[in-house]
C-alpha positions in Angstrom: 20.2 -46.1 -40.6 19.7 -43.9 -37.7 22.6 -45.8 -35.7 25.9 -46.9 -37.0 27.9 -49.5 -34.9 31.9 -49.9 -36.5 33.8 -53.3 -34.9 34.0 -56.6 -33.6 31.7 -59.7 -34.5 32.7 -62.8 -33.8 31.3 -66.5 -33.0 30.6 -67.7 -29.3 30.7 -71.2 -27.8 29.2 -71.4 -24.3 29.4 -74.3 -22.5 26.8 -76.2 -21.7 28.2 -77.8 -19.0 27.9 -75.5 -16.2 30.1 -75.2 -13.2 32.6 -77.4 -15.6 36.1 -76.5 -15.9 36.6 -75.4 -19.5 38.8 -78.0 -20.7 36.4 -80.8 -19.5 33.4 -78.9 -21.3 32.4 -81.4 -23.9 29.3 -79.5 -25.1 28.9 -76.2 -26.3 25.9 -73.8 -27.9 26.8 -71.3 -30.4 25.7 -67.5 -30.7 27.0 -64.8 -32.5 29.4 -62.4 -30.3 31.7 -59.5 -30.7 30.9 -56.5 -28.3 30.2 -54.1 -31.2 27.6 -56.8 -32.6 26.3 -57.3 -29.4 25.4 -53.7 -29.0 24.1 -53.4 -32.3 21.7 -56.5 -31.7 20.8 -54.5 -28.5 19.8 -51.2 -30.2 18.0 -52.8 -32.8 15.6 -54.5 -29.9 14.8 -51.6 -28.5 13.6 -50.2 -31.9 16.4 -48.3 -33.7 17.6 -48.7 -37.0 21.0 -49.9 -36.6 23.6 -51.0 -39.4 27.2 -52.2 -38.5 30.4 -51.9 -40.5 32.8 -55.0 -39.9 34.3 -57.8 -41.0 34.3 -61.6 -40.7 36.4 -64.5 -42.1 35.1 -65.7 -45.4 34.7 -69.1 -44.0 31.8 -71.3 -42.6 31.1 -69.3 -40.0 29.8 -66.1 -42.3 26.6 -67.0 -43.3 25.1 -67.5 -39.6 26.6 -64.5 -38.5 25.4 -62.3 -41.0 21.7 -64.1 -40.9 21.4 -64.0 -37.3 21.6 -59.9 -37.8 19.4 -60.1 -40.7 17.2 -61.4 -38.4 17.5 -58.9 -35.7 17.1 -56.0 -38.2 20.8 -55.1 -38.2 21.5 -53.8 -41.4 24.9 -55.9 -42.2 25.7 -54.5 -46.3 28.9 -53.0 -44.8 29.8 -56.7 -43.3 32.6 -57.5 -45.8 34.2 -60.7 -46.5 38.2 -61.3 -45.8 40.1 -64.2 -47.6 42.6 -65.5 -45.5 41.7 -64.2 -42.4 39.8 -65.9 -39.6 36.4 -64.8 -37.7 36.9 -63.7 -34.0 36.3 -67.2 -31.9 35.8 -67.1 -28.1 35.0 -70.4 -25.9 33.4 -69.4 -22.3 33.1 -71.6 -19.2 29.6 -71.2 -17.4 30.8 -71.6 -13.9 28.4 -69.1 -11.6 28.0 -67.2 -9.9 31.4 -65.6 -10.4 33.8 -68.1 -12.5 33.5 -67.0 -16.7 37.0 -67.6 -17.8 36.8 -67.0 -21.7 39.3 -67.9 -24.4 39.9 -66.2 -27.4 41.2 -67.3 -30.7 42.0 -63.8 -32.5 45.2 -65.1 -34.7 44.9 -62.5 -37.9 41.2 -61.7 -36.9 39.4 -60.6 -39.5 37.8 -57.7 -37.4 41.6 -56.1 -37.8 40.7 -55.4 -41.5 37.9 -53.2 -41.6 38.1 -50.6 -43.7 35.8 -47.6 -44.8 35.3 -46.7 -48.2 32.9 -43.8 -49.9 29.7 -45.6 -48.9 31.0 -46.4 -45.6 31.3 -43.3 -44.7 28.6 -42.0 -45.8 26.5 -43.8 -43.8 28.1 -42.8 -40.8 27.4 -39.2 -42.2 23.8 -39.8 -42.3 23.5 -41.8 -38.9 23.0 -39.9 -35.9 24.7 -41.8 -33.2 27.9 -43.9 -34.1 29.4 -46.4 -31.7 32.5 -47.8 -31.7 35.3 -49.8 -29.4 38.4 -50.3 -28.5 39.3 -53.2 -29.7 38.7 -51.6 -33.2 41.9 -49.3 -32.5 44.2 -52.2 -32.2 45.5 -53.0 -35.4 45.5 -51.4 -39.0 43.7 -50.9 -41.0 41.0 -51.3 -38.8 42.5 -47.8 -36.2 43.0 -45.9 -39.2 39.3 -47.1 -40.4 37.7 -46.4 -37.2 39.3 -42.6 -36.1 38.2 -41.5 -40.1 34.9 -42.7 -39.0 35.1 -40.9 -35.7 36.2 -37.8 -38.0 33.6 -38.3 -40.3 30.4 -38.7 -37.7 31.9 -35.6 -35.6 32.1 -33.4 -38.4 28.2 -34.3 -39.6 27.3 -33.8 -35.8 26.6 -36.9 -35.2 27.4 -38.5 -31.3 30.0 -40.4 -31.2 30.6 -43.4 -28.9 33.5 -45.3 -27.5 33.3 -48.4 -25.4 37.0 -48.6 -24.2 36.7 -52.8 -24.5 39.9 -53.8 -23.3 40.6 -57.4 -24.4 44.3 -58.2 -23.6 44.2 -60.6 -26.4 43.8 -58.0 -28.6 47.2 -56.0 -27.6 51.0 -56.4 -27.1 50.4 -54.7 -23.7 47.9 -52.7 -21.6 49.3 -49.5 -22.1 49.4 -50.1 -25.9 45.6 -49.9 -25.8 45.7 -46.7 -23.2 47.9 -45.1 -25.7 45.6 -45.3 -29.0 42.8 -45.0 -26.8 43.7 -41.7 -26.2 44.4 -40.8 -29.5 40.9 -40.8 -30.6 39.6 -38.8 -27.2 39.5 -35.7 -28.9 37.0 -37.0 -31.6 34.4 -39.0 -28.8 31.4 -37.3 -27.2 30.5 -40.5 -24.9 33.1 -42.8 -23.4 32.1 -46.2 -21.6 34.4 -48.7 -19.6 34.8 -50.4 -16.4 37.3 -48.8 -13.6 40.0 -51.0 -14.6 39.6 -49.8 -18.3 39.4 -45.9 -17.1 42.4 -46.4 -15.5 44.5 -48.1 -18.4 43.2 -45.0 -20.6 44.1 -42.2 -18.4 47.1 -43.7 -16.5 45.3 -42.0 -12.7 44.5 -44.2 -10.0 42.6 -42.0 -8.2 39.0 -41.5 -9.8 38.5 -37.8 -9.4 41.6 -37.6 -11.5 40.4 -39.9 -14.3 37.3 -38.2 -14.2 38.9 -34.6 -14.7 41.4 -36.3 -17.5 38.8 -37.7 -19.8 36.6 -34.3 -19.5 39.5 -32.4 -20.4 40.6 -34.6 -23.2 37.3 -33.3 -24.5 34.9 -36.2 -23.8 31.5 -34.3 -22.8 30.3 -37.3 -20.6 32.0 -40.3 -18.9 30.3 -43.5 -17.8 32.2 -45.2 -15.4 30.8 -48.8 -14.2 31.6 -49.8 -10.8 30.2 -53.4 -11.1 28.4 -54.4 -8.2 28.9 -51.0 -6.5 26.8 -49.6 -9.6 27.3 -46.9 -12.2 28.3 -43.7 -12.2 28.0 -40.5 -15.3 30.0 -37.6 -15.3 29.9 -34.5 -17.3 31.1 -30.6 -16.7 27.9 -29.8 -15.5 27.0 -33.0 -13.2 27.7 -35.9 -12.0 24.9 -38.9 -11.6 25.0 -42.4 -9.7 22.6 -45.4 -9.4 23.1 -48.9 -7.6 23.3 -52.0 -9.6 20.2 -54.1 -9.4 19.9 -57.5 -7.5 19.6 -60.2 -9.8 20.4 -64.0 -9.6 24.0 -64.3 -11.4 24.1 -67.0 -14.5 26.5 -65.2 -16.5 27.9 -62.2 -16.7 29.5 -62.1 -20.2 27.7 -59.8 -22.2 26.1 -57.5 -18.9 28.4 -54.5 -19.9 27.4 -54.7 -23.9 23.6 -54.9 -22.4 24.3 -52.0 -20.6 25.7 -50.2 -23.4 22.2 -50.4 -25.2 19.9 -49.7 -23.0 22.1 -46.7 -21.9 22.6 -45.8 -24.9 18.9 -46.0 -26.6 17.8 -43.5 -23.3 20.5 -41.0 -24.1 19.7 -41.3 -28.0 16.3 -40.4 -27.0 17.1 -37.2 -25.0 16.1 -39.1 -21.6 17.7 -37.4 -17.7 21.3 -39.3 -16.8 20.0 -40.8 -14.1 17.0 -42.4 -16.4 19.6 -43.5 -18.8 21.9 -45.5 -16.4 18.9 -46.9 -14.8 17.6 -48.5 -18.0 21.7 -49.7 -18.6 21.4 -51.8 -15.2 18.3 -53.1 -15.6 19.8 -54.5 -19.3 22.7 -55.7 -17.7 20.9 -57.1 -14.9 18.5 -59.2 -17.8 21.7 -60.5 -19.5 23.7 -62.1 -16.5 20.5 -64.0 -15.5 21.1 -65.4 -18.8 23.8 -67.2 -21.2 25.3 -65.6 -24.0 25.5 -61.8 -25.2 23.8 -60.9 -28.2 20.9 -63.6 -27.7 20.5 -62.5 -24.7 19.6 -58.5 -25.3 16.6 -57.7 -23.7 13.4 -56.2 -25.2 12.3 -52.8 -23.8 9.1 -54.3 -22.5 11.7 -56.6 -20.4 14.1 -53.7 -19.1 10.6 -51.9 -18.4 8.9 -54.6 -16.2 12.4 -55.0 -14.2 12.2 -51.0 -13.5 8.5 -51.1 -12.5 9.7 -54.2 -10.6 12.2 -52.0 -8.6 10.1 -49.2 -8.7 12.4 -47.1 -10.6 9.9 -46.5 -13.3 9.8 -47.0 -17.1 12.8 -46.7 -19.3 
């Protein structure tokens, strides 16, 4: 595998009810979920080899989560089994263009106990790009399991990615999640998350402050997204910004894993900053004109008709 993704997969109900109040929702559609799955699903569309290292419950839920990324080309050997422990579950209301209230059911998730043995980490040796969240830091073994796994890409020279992923669920507190976040700074090359999720991690409130903190934690480049004011990249050397593109909104639960991909795949193929976040908004911008995450991912002959569209060019 050229890409390894380490984290969450869960199972997603949408409703299909839209503009419903979740607890009148009577009908639901299911898709598999889990931001690290989601990203995964979105690499593999736009052509990598990606495999992902997780865990689910060893109940019913299993076998369609680990067919559907069969299916997508996700290489899922390193999915293991847990007795006794239950597969992520979130519910979502579909209320747009700005009303997603999600619930999660995370009660001794089985995402908590991922571990990484000899062949684990060997193939996060061999990949090239490994991406991880925070959510993975939040509970042992699974923090222990992803910083050796951050250790073990780093030293092979692979890049290593963090999405910070806040998910209060996850987390006695907010600054919990700040605190271990920054413990695995000095071992991330690429860090993604939303203002609110910058400022948890670094504990500024004034951007030019976050930026400086996370560069100096030793994070070579910082993607900060500004929802509808955009995205913005910072490194030592520059700094790079691009508006978000208009789209009609149907949900926008799984826009930030979208963008994650199609970021990601430019930068894993050497592509300008600029180029990169481009081909992020214009994933994102497929995904909330759609329901659901990893069903959702757009193809790169999708992202590339929406850039032609707004004349930014080809990703």
């Amino acid at each position: 595998m050229d890409v390894c993704v380490l984290g969450r997969i869960g199972y997603d109900l949408y409703a299909m009810e839209h503009g419903r109040p979740l607890g009148e929702v009577e009908h639901f559609s299911r898709h598999l979920g889990g931001s690290s799955a989601n990203i995964a699903v979105g690499l593999a569309r736009l052509g990598h080899a990606v495999g992902i290292i997780s865990s689910v419950g060893a109940d019913a839920l299993a076998d369609y989560l680990l067919a559907f990324l069969r299916a997508e080309k996700v290489d899922a050997r390193f999915v293991r089994l847990v007795p006794g422990y239950n597969t992520s579950l979130c519910l979502t209301e579909v209320s747009p263009p700005d009303r997603f209230p999600q619930v999660f059911y995370r009660r001794e998730a089985a995402d908590t106990r991922v571990e990484v043995g000899a062949a684990e980490l060997q193939a996060v040796r061999r990949s090239r790009l490994f991406v991880t969240n925070g959510t993975s830091l939040a509970a042992s073994p699974s923090r222990e399991s992803t910083l050796a796994a951050l250790r073990a890409a780093r030293e092979a020279g692979a890049r290593t990615v963090l999405d910070v992923d806040y998910r209060a669920s996850s987390w006695p507190s907010p600054s919990a999640a700040g605190e271990q976040a920054r413990r695995a700074l000095g071992l991330v090359d690429v860090l993604l998350g939303n203002e609110d999720e910058i400022a948890l991690l670094t504990g500024e409130a004034d951007p030019a402050r976050e930026v400086a903190a996370v560069l100096d934690a030793g994070v070579s480049l910082l993607v900060r997204k500004l929802g509808a004011r955009g995205v913005e990249a910072h490194t030592a050397e520059e700094s790079s910004s691009v508006p978000p593109l208009p789209v009609e909104v149907v949900s926008t639960i799984g826009a930030g894993d979208a963008f994650a991909a199609g970021f990601l795949d430019g930068l894993h193929r050497g592509r300008p900053l600029a180029e990169c976040l481009r081909a992020g908004n214009a994933a994102a911008a497929i995904v909330v004109g759609r329901v659901s995450c990893s069903d959702a991912m757009p193809y790169r002959n999708e992202i590339d008709a929406l850039l032609l569209r707004a004349g930014a060019g080809s990703a």
